[in-house]
N, C-alpha and C positions, 0 to 999 in steps of 0.2 A: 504493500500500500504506500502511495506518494505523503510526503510530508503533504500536513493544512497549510494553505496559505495563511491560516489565522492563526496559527500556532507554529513556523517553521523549524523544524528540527525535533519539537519534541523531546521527547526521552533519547533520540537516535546516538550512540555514541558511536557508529563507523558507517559511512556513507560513500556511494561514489556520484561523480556527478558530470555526464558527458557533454564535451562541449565540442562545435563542430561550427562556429561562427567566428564573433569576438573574441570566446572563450580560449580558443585554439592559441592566443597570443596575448589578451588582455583578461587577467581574472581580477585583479583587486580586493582578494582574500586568500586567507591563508591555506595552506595544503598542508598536507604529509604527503603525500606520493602522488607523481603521474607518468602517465602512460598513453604508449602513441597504440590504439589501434582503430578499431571499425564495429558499426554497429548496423546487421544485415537488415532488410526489409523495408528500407528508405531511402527514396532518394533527395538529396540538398536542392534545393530549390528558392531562389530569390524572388518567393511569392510573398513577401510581405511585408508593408508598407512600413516604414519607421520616420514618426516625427519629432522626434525628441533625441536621438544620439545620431542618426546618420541623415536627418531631414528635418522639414518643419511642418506647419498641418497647411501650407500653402504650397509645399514644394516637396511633397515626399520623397524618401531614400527608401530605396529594396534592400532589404537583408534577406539572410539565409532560414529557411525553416525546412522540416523534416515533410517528405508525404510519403504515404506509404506506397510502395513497391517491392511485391516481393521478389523478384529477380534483382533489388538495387544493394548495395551498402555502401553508407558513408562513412568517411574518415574522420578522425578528429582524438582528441586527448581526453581520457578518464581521469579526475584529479579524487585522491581520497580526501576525506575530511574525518578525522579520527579524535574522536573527544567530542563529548556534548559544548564545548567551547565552538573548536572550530565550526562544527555541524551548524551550529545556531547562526553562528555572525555569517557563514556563508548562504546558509538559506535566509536569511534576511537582506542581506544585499541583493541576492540570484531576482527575492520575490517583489525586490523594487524595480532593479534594472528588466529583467528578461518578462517580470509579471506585469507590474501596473503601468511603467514607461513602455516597454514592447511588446504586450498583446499578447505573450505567452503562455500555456496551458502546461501540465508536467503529465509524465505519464514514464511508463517504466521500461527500459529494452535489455536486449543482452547483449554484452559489449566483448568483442575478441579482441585481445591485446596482438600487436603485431608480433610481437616475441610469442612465438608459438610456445615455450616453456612455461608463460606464464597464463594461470587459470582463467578462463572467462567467468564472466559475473555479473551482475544486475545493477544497472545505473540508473541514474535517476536522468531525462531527458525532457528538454523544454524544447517544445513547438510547439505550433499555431494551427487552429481548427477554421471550419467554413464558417461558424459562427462569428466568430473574429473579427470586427469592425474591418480592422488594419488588414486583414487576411485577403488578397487579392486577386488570387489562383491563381489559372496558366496564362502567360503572357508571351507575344513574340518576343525572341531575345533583342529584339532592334529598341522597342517600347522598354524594354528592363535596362536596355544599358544608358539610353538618351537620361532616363530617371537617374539612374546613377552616377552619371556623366556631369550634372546639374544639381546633384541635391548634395546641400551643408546641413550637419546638425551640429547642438552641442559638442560631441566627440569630433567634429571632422568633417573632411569630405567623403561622401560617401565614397567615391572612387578607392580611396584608402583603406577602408572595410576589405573593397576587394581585392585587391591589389595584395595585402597581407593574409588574407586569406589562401590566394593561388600560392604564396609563396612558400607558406606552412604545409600547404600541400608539393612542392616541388622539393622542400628540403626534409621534412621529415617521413614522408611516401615515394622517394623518387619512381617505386615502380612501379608507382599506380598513375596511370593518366585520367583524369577527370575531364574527357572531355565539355561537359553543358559549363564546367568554370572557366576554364581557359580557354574554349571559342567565347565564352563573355568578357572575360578579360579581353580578349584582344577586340573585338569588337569598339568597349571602353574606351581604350589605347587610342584606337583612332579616331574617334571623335573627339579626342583629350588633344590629339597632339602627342607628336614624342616629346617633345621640350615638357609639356605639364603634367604630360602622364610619369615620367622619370620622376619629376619635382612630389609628386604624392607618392607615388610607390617608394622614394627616400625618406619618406615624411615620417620623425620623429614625435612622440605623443607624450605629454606626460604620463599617462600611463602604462608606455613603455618603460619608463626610467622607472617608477617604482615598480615592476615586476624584478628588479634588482634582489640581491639578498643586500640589506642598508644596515646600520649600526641603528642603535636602541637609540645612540644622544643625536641623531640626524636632525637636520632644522628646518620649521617647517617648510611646507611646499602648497601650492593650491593643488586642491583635488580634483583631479581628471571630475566625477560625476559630483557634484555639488551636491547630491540629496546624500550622500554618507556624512556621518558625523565623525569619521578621523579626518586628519590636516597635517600629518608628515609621513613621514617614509617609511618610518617605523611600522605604522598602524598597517603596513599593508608587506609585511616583511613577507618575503615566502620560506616554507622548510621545504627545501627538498631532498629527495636521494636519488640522485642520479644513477645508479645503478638496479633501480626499478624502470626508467625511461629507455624505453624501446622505437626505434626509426631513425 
């Protein structure tokens, strides 16, 4: 059963929780372990509108959400969350960002690590249903990338969402080709320009910088998402073990 959005975390003191969008490169809570693999019966799809991190409600931005296909799997990273601690503060962040700002729903999958050594298991996965305001279903990729091409949120230009998404995908899956991202990306591309598409795909985020491991006495920083209540480096420190991170 998925954590309440009214209650997130619960009692839970070990959780996993897949991520296949932002997640893949921006978490802004803490972990214990992650891992690159894939989660069968879906395919990634930039059916859904976002006006608050990658758009505005005048100008929306396409992000990535799940739909079901059972011949598909998508890639992306499993982060553990171990301790009624971490479990909390990340499903209270997941349930602002990915819930009440992105239109997201949670539901449960089973997630193969790409290190075949290591056991598959039940994640916790946010995506978007028909019901879904923002949820916009199947579109030509010409109409998904002109959006993308043009929409600024909070976090960014939307082009950058994508642009770091293919990239996670080229460097952590090299042997997987995703075709439906990278003919979007390159579609993108050229609507963008090489000069501006380079200049976003380079494009530096504060929330890159604190996905850092930081010192405890670090000073403050402005917070990539303004609805969290920390403001330095610290508050967003990662634990990780790299010798669980497989790709």
């Amino acid at each position: 059963m998925a954590p309440s959005a009214t209650d997130p975390g619960g009692e839970l003191t070990d959780l996993w929780v897949f991520g296949y969008g932002s997640l893949t490169w921006n978490t802004c809570f803490p972990y214990t372990a992650r891992v690159v693999g894939s989660v069968p019966g879906f395919s990634r799809r930039f059916w859904q509108a976002n006006t608050v991190h990658r758009g505005t409600p005048d100008q929306p931005g396409r992000v990535a959400t799940l739909v079901a296909d059972k011949k598909a799997v998508t890639w992306g990273v499993a982060y553990q969350l171990k301790g009624h601690g971490q479990v909390r503060r990340a499903l209270q962040h997941l349930t602002i960002r990915e819930g009440a700002l992105g239109g997201y729903t949670t539901e449960l999958a089973r997630f193969h690590p790409a290190d075949e050594s290591l056991p598959t298991r039940e994640v916790l996965v946010y995506l978007s249903t028909e019901e879904n305001p923002l949820y916009l279903g199947s579109s030509t990729q010409q109409e998904t990338a002109v959006a993308i091409a043009t929409a600024v949120g909070r976090c960014g230009h939307n082009a950058e969402y994508l642009f770091k998404l293919s990239r996670f995908m080229r460097t952590s899956v090299p042997m997987v080709t995703d075709d439906y991202l990278f003919d979007l990306e390159a579609t993108v591309k050229s609507l963008l320009g090489q000069e501006r598409a380079q200049e976003l795909e380079n494009a530096q985020t504060v929330a890159d910088e604190l996905s850092l491991t930081c010192r405890k006495d670090s000073v403050p920083l402005p917070c990539r998402y303004e609805y969290l209540p920390c403001r330095t480096v610290a508050d967003y420190r990662i634990e990780t073990r790299p010798a669980t991170e497989s790709g």
